[in-house]
C-alpha positions as CSV (number, residue, x, y, z in Angstrom):
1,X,0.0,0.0,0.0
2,X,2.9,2.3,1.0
3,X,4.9,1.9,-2.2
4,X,1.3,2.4,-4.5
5,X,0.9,5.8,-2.8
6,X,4.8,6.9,-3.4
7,X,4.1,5.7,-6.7
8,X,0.9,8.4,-6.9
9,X,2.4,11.0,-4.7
10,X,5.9,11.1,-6.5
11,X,4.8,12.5,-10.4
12,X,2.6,14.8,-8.4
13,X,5.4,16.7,-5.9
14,X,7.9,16.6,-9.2
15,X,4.8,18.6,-11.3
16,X,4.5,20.7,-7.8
17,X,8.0,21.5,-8.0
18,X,8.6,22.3,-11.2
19,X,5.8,24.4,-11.3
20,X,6.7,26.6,-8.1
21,X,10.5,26.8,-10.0
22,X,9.0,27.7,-13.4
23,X,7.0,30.8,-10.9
24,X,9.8,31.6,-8.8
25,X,11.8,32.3,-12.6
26,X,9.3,34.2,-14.1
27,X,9.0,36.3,-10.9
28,X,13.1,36.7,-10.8
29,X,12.5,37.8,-14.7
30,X,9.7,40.3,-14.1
31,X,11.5,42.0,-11.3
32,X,14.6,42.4,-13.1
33,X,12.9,43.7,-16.4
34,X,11.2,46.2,-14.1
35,X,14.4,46.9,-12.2
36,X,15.5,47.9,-15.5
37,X,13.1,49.8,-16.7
38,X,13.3,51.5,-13.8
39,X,17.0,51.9,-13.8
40,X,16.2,53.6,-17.6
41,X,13.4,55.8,-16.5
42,X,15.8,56.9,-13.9
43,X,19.0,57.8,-15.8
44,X,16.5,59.6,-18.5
45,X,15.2,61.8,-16.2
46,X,18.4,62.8,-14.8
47,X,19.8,63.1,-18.2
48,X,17.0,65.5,-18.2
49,X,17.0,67.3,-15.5
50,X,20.8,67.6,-16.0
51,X,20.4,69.6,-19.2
52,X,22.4,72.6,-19.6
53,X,20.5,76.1,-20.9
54,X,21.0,77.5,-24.3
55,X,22.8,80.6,-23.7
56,X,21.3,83.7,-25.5
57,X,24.1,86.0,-24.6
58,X,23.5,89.3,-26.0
59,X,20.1,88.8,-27.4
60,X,18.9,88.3,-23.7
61,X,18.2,91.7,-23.2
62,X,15.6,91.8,-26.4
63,X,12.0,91.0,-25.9
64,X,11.4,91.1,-29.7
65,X,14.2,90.7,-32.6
66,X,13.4,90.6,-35.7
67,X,15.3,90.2,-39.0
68,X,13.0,92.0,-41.2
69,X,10.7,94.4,-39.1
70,X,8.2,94.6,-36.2
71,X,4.5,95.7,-36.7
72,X,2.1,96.4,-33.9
73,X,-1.6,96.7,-33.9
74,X,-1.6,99.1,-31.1
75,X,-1.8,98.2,-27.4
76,X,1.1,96.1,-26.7
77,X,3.1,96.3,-23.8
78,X,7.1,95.1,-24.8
79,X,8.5,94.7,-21.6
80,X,12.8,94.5,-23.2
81,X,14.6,96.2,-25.9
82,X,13.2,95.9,-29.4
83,X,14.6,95.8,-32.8
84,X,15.7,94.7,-36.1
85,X,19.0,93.5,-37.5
86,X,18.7,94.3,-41.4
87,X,15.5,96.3,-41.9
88,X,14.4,99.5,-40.1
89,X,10.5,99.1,-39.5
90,X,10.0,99.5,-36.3
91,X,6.7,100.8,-33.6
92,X,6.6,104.0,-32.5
93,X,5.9,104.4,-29.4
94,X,5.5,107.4,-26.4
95,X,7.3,107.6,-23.7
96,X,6.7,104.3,-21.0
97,X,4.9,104.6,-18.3
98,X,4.4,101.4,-15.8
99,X,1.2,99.1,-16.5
100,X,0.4,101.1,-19.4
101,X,0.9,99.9,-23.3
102,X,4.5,101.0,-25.0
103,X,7.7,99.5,-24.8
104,X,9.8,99.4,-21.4
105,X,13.3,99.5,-23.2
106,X,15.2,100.6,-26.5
107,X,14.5,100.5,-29.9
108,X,17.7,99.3,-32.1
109,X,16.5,99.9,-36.0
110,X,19.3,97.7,-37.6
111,X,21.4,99.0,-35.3
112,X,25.0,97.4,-33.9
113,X,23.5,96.3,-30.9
114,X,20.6,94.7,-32.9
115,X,23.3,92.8,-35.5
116,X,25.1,91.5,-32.6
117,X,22.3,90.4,-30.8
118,X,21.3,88.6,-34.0
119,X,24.1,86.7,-33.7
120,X,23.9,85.5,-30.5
121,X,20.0,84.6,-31.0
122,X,21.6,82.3,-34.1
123,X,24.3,80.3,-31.8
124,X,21.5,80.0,-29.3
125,X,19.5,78.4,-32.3
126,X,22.5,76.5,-33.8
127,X,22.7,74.9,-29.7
128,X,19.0,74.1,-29.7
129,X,19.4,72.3,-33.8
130,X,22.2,70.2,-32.4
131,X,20.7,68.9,-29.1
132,X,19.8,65.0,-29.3
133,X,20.6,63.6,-25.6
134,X,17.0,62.0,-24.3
135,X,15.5,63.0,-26.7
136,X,11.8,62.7,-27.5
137,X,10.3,62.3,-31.1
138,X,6.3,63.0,-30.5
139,X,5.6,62.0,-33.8
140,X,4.7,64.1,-37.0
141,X,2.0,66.7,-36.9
142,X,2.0,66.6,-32.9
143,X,-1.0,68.0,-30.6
144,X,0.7,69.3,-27.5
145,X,-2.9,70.3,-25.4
146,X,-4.0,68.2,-22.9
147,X,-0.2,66.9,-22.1
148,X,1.8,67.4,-19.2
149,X,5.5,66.9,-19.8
150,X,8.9,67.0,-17.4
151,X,12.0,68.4,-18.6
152,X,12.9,67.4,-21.9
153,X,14.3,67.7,-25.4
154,X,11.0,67.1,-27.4
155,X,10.5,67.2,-31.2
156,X,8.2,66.3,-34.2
157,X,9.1,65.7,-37.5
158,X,6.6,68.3,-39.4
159,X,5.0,70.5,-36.5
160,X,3.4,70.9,-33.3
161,X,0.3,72.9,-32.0
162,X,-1.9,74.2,-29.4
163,X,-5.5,73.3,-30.0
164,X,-6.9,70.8,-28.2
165,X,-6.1,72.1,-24.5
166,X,-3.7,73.3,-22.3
167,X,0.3,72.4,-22.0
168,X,1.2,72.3,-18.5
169,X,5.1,71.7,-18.0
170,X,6.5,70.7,-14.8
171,X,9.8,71.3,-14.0
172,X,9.7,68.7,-10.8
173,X,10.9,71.0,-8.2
174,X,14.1,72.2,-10.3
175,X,13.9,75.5,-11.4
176,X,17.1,75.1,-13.8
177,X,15.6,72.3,-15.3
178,X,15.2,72.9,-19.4
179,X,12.6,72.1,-22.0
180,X,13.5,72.2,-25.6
181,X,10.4,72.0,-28.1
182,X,12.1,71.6,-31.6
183,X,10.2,70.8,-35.0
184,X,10.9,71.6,-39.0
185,X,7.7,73.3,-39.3
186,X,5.0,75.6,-38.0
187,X,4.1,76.2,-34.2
188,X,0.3,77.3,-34.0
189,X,-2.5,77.7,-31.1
190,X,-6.4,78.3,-31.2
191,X,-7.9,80.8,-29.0
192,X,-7.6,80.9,-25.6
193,X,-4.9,78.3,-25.1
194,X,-2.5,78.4,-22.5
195,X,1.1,77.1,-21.9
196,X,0.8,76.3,-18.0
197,X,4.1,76.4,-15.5
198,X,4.5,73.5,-12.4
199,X,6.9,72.4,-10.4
200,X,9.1,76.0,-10.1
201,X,9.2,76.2,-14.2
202,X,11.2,78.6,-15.5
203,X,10.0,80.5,-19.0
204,X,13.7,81.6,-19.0
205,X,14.6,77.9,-19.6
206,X,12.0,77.0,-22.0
207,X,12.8,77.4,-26.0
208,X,10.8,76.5,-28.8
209,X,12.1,76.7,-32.2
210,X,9.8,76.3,-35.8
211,X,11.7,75.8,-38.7
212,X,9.2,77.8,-40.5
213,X,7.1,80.2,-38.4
214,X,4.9,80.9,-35.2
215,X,1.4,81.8,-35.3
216,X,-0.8,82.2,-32.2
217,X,-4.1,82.8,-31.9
218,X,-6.1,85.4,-29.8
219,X,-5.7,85.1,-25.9
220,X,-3.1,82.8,-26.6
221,X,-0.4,82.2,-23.6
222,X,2.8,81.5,-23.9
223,X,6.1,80.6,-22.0
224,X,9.7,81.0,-23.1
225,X,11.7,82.0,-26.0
226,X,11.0,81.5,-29.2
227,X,12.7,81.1,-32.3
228,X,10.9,81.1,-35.9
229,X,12.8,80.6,-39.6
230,X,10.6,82.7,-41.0
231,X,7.7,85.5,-38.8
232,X,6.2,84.9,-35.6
233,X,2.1,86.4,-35.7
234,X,0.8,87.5,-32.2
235,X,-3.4,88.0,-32.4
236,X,-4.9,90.1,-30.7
237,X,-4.3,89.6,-26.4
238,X,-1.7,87.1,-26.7
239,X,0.5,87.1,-23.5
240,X,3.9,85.8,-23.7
241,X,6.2,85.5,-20.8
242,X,9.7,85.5,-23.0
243,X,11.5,86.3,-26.2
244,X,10.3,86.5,-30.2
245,X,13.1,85.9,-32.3
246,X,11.8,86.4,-36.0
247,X,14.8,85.2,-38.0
248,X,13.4,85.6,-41.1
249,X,10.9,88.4,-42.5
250,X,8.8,89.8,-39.6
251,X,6.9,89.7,-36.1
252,X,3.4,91.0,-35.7
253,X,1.9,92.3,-32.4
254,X,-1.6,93.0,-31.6
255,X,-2.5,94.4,-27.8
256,X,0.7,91.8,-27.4
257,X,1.6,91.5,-22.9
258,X,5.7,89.8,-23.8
259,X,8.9,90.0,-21.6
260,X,11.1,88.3,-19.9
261,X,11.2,88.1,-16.5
């Protein structure tokens, strides 16, 4: 009787075993593809958060800088110098006076100041065109509303917009930490959209650069400095906490709030 039940109870403690061995593995295997994953997730985001600024040297200074010329509608309030590097259409505008429309700097009509800050806003450009550490390809045509990114280089390969939603980026408790929006093609918005700040964000540290030009739509909020190949187009109330650099023809203000702070 003994040696029957050994018989019985032998195949069934070897399929027992081998089972709790086969769970034990795949348990070892899932931990250490989530360890990692985890380990990659953690280097990216401190190859992230580790990302130097693009320095705009003398170009800081410039709220708008335009290659060709700057128009405004009337009501804007420029809160930096303004100017062109080649052409001489500029605003005119009376004397400043605090939280009232003008300009709270200098005008430089294709002046030296204006060339040389030119060509600092192009090595800041060339810095953002060669960047490709962590980097993050959205896709082609890319919706940016309704996201919420970290620190980050992030690019598309024909354009990126602002229409479906707000973009909140949150810079995780650093305020040195840097987001780099990059694509070939046009940056646009729809009314009333907003680029949002979290996490001690800095616009100062936040560059977007279109390949071809910027167009934003009334009420339109934006954050950080901006590069455009060709004109950047502000409709009417947009607010912008940062820099227009128009490399190309022109920029356009309407009842335009921008500056750096």
């Amino acid at each position: 009787m003994s040696r029957f039940l050994l018989q019985q109870v032998s195949p069934l403690c070897l399929t027992v075993a081998v089972l709790l061995a086969y769970a034990v593995a795949s348990a070892t295997a899932e931990h250490a593809e989530s360890t990692t994953q985890d380990q990659q997730a953690s280097l990216f985001r401190l190859c992230n958060l580790g990302r130097t600024t693009v320095e705009l040297g003398s170009a800081e200074h410039f709220a708008v800088l335009s290659t060709g010329s700057v128009t405004d509608a009337g009501g804007s309030q420029i809160n930096g110098d303004m100017g062109t590097s080649t052409g001489t259409t500029l605003p005119v505008y009376a004397p400043y006076s605090p939280g009232t429309p003008g300009l709270n700097g200098d005008l430089h009509p294709n002046t030296a100041t204006a060339i040389d800050a030119r060509a600092a806003a192009i090595s800041a450009l060339d810095d953002i065109k060669s960047r490709s550490d962590c980097e993050t390809e959205l896709g082609g045509v890319v919706e940016l509303g309704g996201r919420t990114l970290t620190p980050g280089l992030y690019t598309s390969t024909e354009s990126m917009h602002l229409t479906s939603g707000n973009l909140i980026l949150d810079a995780l408790g650093h305020p040195n930490a840097v987001f780099i929006f990059r694509t070939p093609g046009l940056i646009t918005s729809t009314e009333n959209r907003k680029v949002l700040l979290a996490g001690g964000a800095n616009p100062n540290h936040i560059f977007w650069s279109a390949g071809t030009g910027a167009n934003f739509a009334a009420y339109t909020t934006m954050e950080g400095n901006i590069f455009a190949g060709t004109e950047i187009t502000y409709a009417a109330y947009c607010t912008h906490h940062g820099r227009a650099f128009a490399m190309g023809t022109a920029c356009t203000l309407s009842s335009t709030l921008i500056g750096a702070e």
